[in-house]
C-alpha positions in Angstrom: -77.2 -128.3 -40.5 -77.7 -130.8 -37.7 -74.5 -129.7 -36.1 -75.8 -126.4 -36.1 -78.7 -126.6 -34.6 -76.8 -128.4 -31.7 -74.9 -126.1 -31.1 -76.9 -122.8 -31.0 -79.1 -125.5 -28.3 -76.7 -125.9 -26.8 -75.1 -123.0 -26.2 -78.7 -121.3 -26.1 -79.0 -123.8 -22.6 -76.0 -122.9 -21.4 -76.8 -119.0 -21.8 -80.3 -119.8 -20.0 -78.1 -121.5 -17.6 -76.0 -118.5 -17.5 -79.2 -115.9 -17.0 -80.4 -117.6 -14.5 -77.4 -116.6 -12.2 -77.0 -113.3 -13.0 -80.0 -113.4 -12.0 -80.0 -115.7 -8.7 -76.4 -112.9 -8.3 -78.3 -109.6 -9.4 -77.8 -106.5 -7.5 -79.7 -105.0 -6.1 -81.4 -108.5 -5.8 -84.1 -109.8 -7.8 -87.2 -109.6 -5.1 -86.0 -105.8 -4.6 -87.1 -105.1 -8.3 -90.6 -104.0 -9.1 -92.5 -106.8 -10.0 -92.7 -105.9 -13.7 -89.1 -105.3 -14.0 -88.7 -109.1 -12.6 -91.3 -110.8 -14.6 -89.4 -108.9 -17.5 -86.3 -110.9 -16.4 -88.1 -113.9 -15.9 -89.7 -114.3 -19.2 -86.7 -113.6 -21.3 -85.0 -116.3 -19.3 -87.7 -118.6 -20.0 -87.9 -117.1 -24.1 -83.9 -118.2 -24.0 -84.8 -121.5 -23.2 -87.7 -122.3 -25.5 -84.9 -121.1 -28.4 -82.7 -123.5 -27.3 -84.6 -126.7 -26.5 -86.4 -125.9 -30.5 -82.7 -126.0 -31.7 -81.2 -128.9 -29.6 -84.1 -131.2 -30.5 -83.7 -130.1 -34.1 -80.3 -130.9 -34.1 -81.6 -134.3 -32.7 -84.0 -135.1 -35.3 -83.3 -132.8 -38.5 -83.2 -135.1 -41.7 -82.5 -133.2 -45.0 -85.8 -132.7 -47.3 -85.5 -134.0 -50.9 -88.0 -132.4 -52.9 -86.2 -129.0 -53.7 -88.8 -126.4 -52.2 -89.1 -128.9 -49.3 -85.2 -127.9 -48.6 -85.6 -124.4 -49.4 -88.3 -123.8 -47.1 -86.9 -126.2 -44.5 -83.5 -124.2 -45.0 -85.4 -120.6 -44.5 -86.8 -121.9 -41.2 -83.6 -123.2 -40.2 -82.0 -120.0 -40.6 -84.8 -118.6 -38.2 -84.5 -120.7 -35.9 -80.6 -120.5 -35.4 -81.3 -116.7 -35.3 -83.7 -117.0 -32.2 -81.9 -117.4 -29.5 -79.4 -114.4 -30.7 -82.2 -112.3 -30.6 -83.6 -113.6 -27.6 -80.3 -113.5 -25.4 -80.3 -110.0 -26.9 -83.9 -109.5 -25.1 -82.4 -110.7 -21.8 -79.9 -108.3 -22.1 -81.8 -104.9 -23.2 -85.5 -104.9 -22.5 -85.9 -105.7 -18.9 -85.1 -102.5 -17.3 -87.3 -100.6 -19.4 -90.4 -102.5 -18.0 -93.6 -102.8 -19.7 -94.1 -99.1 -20.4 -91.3 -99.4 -23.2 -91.5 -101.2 -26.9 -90.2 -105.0 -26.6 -88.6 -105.0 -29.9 -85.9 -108.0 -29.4 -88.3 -110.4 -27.5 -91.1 -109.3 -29.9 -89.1 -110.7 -33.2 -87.0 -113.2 -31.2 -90.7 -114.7 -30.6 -91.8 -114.8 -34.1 -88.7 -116.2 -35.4 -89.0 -118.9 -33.4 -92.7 -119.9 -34.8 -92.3 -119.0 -38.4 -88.4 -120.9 -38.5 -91.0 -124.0 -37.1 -94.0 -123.5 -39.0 -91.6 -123.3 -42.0 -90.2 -126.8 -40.8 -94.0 -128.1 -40.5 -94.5 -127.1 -43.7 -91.6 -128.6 -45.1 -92.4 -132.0 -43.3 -95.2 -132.4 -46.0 -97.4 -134.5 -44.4 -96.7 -138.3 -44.2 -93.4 -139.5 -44.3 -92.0 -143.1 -44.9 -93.4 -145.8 -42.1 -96.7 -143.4 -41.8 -95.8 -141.0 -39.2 -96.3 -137.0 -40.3 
């Protein structure tokens, strides 16, 4: 699982890396867009990145759970989180032309991935670990 979650952070920076020159190369370019339409750009970008700095410093730190509902619910949110930064790279992709006027389905669940796949992990943390630190 560690592995994993390096590599989708990994490859979730390098897609952030890769939005932000298509956008830097947009045509028409960027400060011709309505403002809207650019914030929309600019926030996915950002959403891409928050995916993959959550999975890259997972991969970092992850340490397998022993207690058997510990692992399953620290599996569940593992499986969220890996699925973030599709669905957020998917956001980049679709929802910015439509503005603000249009349903923001992608960034919308991309977003609550993210926090339930951590709040899962919180909860599977338990508290206090060996040494005293939570």
């Amino acid at each position: 699982m560690r592995r994993l979650h390096l590599s989708v952070g990994i490859a979730a920076v390098i897609a952030f890396l890769v939005t932000g020159q298509l956008m830097r190369h947009h045509t028409p370019p960027m400060t011709a867009l309505s403002d809207s339409v650019r914030l929309m750009y600019r926030s996915r970008h950002i959403y891409i990145l928050a995916g993959g700095l959550v999975n890259l410093m997972l991969g970092l730190y992850w340490q397998r759970r022993q207690q058997s509902w510990r692992w399953a619910v620290q599996s569940c949110g593992s499986a969220l989180l890996v699925a973030a930064p599709v669905l957020l790279v998917a956001a980049f992709a679709v929802e910015p032309d439509r503005g603000f006027h249009e349903e923001t389905p992608w960034s919308r669940t991309g977003l609550y991935v993210l926090f339930e796949g951590s709040m899962a992990h919180l909860a599977a943390s338990g508290g206090r670990q060996k040494g005293g630190a939570i």
